[in-house]
Structures are given as C-alpha cells and as structure tokens.
ZAKOLFI-747870 format. One record per residue (C-alpha): residue in three letters; x, z, y. Coordinates in steps of 0.5 Angstrom, whole numbers, padded with zeros to 4 digits, always signed. Layout:
BEGIN
AlaXZY ...
This chain:
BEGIN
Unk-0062+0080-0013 Unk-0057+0084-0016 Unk-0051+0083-0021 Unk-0056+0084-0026 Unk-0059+0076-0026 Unk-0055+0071-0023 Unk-0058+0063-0023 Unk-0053+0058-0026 Unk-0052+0051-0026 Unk-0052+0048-0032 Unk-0045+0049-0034 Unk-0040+0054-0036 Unk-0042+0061-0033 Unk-0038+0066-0030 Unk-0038+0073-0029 Unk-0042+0075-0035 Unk-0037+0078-0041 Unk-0043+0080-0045 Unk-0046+0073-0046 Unk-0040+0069-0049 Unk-0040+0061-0047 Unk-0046+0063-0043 Unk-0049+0056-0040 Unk-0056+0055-0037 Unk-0059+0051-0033 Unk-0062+0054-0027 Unk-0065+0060-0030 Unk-0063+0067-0030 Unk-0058+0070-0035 Unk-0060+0077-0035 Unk-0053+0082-0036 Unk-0053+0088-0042 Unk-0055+0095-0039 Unk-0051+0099-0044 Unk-0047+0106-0043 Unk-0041+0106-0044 Unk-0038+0106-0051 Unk-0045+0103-0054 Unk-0043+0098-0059 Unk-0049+0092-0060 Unk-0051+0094-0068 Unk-0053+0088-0072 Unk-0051+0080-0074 Unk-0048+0078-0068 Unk-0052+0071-0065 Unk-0049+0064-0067 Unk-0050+0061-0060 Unk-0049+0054-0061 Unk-0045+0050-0056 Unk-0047+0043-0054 Unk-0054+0045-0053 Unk-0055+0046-0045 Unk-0063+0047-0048 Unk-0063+0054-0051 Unk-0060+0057-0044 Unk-0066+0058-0039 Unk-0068+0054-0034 Unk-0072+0054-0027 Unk-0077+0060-0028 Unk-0074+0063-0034 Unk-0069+0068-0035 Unk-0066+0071-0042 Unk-0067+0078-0044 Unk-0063+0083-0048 Unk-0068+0083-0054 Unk-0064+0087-0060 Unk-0056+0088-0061 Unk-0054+0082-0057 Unk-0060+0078-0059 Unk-0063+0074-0053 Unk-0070+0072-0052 Unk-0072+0067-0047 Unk-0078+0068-0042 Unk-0082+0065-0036 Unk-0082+0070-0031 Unk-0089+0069-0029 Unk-0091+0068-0036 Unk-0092+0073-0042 Unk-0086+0079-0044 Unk-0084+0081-0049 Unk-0087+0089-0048 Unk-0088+0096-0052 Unk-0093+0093-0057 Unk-0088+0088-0059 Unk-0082+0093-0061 Unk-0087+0099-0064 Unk-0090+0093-0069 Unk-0084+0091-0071 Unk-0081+0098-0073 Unk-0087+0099-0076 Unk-0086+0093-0080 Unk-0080+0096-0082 Unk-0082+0102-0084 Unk-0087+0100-0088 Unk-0083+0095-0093 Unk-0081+0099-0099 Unk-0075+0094-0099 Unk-0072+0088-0096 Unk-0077+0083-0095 Unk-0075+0075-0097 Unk-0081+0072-0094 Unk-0085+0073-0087 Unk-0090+0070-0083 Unk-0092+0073-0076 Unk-0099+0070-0073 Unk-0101+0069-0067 Unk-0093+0069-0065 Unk-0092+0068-0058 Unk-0085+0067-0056 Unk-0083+0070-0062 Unk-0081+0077-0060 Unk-0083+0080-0067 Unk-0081+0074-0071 Unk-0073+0075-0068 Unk-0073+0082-0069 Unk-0074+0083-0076 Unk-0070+0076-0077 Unk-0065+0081-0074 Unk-0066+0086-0078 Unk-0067+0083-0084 Unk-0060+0077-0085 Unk-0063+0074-0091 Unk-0071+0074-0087 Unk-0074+0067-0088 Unk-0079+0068-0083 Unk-0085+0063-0080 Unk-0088+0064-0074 Unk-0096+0062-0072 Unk-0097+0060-0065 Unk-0102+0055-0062 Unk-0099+0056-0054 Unk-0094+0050-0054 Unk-0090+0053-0047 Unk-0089+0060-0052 Unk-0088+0055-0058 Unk-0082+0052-0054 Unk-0079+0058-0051 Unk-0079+0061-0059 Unk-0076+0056-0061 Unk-0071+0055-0056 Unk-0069+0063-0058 Unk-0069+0061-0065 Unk-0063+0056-0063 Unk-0060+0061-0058 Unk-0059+0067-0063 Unk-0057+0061-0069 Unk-0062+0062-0073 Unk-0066+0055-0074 Unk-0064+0056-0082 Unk-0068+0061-0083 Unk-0074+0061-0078 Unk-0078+0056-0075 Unk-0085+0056-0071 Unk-0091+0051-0073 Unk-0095+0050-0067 Unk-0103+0051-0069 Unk-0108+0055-0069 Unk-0107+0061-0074 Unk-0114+0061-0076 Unk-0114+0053-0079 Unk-0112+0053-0086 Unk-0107+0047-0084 Unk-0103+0052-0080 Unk-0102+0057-0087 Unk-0102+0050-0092 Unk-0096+0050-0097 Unk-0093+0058-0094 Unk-0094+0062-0101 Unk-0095+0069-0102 Unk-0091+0072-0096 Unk-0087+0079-0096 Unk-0090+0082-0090 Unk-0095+0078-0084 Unk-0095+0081-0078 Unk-0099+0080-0072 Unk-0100+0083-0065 Unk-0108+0081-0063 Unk-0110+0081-0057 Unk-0115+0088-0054 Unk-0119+0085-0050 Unk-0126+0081-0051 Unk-0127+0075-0044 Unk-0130+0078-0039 Unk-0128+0085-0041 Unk-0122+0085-0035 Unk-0120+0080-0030 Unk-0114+0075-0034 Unk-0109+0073-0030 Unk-0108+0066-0028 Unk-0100+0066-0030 Unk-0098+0062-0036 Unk-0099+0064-0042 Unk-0102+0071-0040 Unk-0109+0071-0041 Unk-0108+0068-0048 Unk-0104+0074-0050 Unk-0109+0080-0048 Unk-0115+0077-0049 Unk-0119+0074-0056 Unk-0119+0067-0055 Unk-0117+0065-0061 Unk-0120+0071-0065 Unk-0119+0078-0066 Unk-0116+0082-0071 Unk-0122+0081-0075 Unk-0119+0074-0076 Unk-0111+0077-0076 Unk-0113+0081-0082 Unk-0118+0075-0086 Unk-0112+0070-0086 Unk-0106+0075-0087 Unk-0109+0077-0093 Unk-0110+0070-0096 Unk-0101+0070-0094 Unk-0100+0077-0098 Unk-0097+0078-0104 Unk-0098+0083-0109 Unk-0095+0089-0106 Unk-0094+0086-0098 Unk-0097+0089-0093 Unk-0100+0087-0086 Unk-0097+0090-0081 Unk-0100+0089-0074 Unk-0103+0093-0068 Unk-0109+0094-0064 Unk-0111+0099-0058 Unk-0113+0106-0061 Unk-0121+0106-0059 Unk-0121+0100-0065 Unk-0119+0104-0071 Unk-0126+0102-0074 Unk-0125+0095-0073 Unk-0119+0095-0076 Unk-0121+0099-0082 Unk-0128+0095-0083 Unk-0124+0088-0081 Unk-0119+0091-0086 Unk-0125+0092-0092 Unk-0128+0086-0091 Unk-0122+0082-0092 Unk-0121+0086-0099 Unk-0115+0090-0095 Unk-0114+0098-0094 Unk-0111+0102-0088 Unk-0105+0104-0090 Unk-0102+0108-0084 Unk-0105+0108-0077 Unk-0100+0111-0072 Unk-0102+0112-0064 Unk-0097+0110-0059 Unk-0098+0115-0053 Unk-0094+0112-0047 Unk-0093+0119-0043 Unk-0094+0125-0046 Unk-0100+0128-0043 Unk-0105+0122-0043 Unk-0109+0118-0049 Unk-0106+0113-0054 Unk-0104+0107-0051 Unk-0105+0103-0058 Unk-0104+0104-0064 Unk-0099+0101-0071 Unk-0103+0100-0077 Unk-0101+0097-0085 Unk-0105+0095-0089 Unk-0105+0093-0097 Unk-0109+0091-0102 Unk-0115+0096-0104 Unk-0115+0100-0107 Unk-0110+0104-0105 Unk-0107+0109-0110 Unk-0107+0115-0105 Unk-0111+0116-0099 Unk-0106+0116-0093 Unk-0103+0121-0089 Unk-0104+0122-0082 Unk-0099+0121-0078 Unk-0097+0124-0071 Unk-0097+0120-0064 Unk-0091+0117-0063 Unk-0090+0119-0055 Unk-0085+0114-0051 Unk-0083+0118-0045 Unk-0085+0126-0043 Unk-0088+0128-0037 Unk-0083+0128-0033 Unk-0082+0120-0035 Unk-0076+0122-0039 Unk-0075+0118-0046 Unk-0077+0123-0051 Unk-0072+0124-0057 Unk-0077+0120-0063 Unk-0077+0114-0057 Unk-0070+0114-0056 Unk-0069+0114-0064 Unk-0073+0108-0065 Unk-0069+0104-0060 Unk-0062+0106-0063 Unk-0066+0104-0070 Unk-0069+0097-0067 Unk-0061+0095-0064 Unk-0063+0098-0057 Unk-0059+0103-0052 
C-alpha cells in the first residue's frame, strides 16, 4: 500500500492535509495527485462534522472527483469512469445558461449528478437510482460534499412513473445507459457491475422516453452511448418526439475506433440541422493526455 491510501479507524486521521477533518470508518481516504502550484477550482466541500457515516468504511474508499469534491465507492463495485466525466462536460456544453433544475437517470453512485452540482452552485439536482448499495454511497457523497440542500436521490426504478411523480419541467436530464443487452458479454459477479453495463432495466430508448416527459421547453437531454448505436439513439430520439442535437465520439487512443459517444437532444424540430462534430481523442499514441483531453480535465476541476 502506498502513501496514496491508507485505512483509518473511525476517528480523526492523520496524515492527509488535503482531506481537513478527515474521518472514516475502516475505509480507504484516497490522497490528492496534483502538481505543484495546481489550485482546487470551485466551491469547496462543506464536509459535515459529527457524521462518522459520509467517510468510507470496510471495502470503500473516497476518491478525488472534482476540485476537491469527494466521491464515495466500493472497491469491488462500480467506478466512476471516462463516460461519467465526458457526459457531464457534455451537459455542461450544451446549457445555453446556468441550469435551475436536473434530473439524472439511472444515477448510480452520483457521479454525473455531483459534477454538475459542482459546477453549477445554485443547481437543485435529483437523482434516479434503483441499486439500494449505489443509492447509499451517493447519498452519503451528497452528505460528505455539503450539498444535502439541494440534491437528493430517490431510490426507484426510472421507468415508473411514481419514480418522476411532482418533479416538473427539468432544466437538463441526463442519464448514462448501460451498452450492452444480457448475454452480449459475460457480467461481472461484483456488486453493482453487471447493473451498471447491461440493459436490465432498460436502454437508452427508456432514458430518452422518460427524459422527454421531465424536459422543459428549451432543455436538453444529454446522455451518452456506445458509438455503433448512433441510429438507435436517433430513432429512440424521434419516437419520443425529440431531435439529435449533437453527437461527439469519444476515442480512447488516438489511432483506434470511438469508444462511445455524448449525445444532446431537444425537442424536434430543431431550427437547424447539427454541425458534426470531431471525435474527442483521451490519449495520443504514445498514451500521452492530448491537449482537448487535458483542457476538459481543467474545465471539469481535474489536474
């Protein structure tokens, strides 16, 4: 184990300056990678003392997420990953201005749902999530970044109506299905994995159906899927009454095929047919961060 992760005993923690107060219960506290002179953008987390519960405990860890916003995990469970970040920049990108209200569906352990909390202050956000164990940890999040005044997850299935009851025209939805229909792959036996990456509860036809019912006038939905189901999103997207705003493919090293791709889509019609849009390439050939990568990172509070 390196000075990068340490296991505490619930109580006050030493060794970590970039987590003040830190507390945990068992858990791993991830330290902060960051060069030298690099400032943590954003509001700072209003981490709440006496509350032993938002610090990780047995099998979790709390991760850098943006600025110095914390996310918790289990280790063996679901990460927050690549698609996570690129949708939320995405989101970002495509409000014409700050957004009052957001939903994310299928919200997992609120990786999407915090980022734009971060990035928007006065965001009242709610996320969707029907995996009681990525429920907990999101909410915990919430707690442990000082937000539990304006995001809150409901513990539901996204495609039941009682799950959307009384949340009224949304600013923004978002949502990241899962790619992969059962028996396409071989699911993984973690905790909250298989959920995460194969359509159990739906697939981006169902993300986009119940996004349009939460849309208001002028909102978008912003989500994203693998690259090769560009016509299924566009058809899930006309069958819903909705157009394909944007569709930018996301290619892991330069050299290979696109990975998945971020997508935004409006009420049709649109007044103008979109612009295409060029990949946006992660690492060069060399597995070097590209310059459009490392611009997105500063953007969304990463070093």
């Amino acid at each position: 184990m390196d000075d990068r992760e340490r296991p505490r005993g619930c109580g006050s923690a030493s060794g970590a300056a970039d987590v003040a107060g830190e507390r945990s219960c068992g858990g791993l506290v991830r330290r902060a990678r960051r060069p030298a002179g690099w400032r943590a953008p954003g509001p700072p987390p209003r981490t709440p003392a006496g509350r032993p519960e938002v610090w990780p405990g047995p099998g979790e860890d709390l991760c850098c997420l943006a600025g110095d916003w914390r996310i918790l995990q289990r280790l063996d469970g679901h990460r927050w990953s690549l698609d996570d970040l690129c949708t939320a920049w995405w989101a970002i990108r495509s409000v014409g201005e700050a957004p009052a209200r957001h939903v994310d569906l299928g919200c997992g352990i609120g990786t999407v749902l915090l980022l734009l909390a971060w990035r928007f202050p006065a965001l009242a956000g709610v996320g969707i999530e029907a995996q009681a164990v990525s429920v907990g940890l999101a909410r915990r999040s919430i707690a442990w970044n000082g937000v539990e005044d304006r995001c809150r997850v409901r513990e539901a299935d996204f495609r039941e109506a009682e799950a959307t009851a009384g949340l009224g025209p949304q600013d923004l939805v978002t949502g990241t299905p899962p790619y992969l229909a059962p028996g396409e792959g071989t699911e993984s036996a973690r905790t909250q994995r298989g959920p995460c990456r194969f359509e159990h509860r739906g697939g981006v036809e169902d993300y986009v159906r119940v996004a349009a019912g939460l849309l208001g006038p002028a909102a978008p939905f912003v989500g994203c899927a693998a690259a090769r189901q560009r016509e299924r999103v566009r058809a899930a997207a006309e069958a819903a009454g909705l157009a394909v705003e944007s569709w930018r493919e996301v290619v892991p090293r330069r050299g290979k095929p696109p990975l998945f791709a971020v997508f935004a889509l409006r009420r049709a019609p649109l007044p103008a047919a979109p612009a295409p849009a060029p990949p946006l390439v992660v690492r060069e050939a060399d597995g070097t961060r590209t310059p459009e990568f490392l611009a997105l990172r500063e953007e969304m509070g990463l070093p």
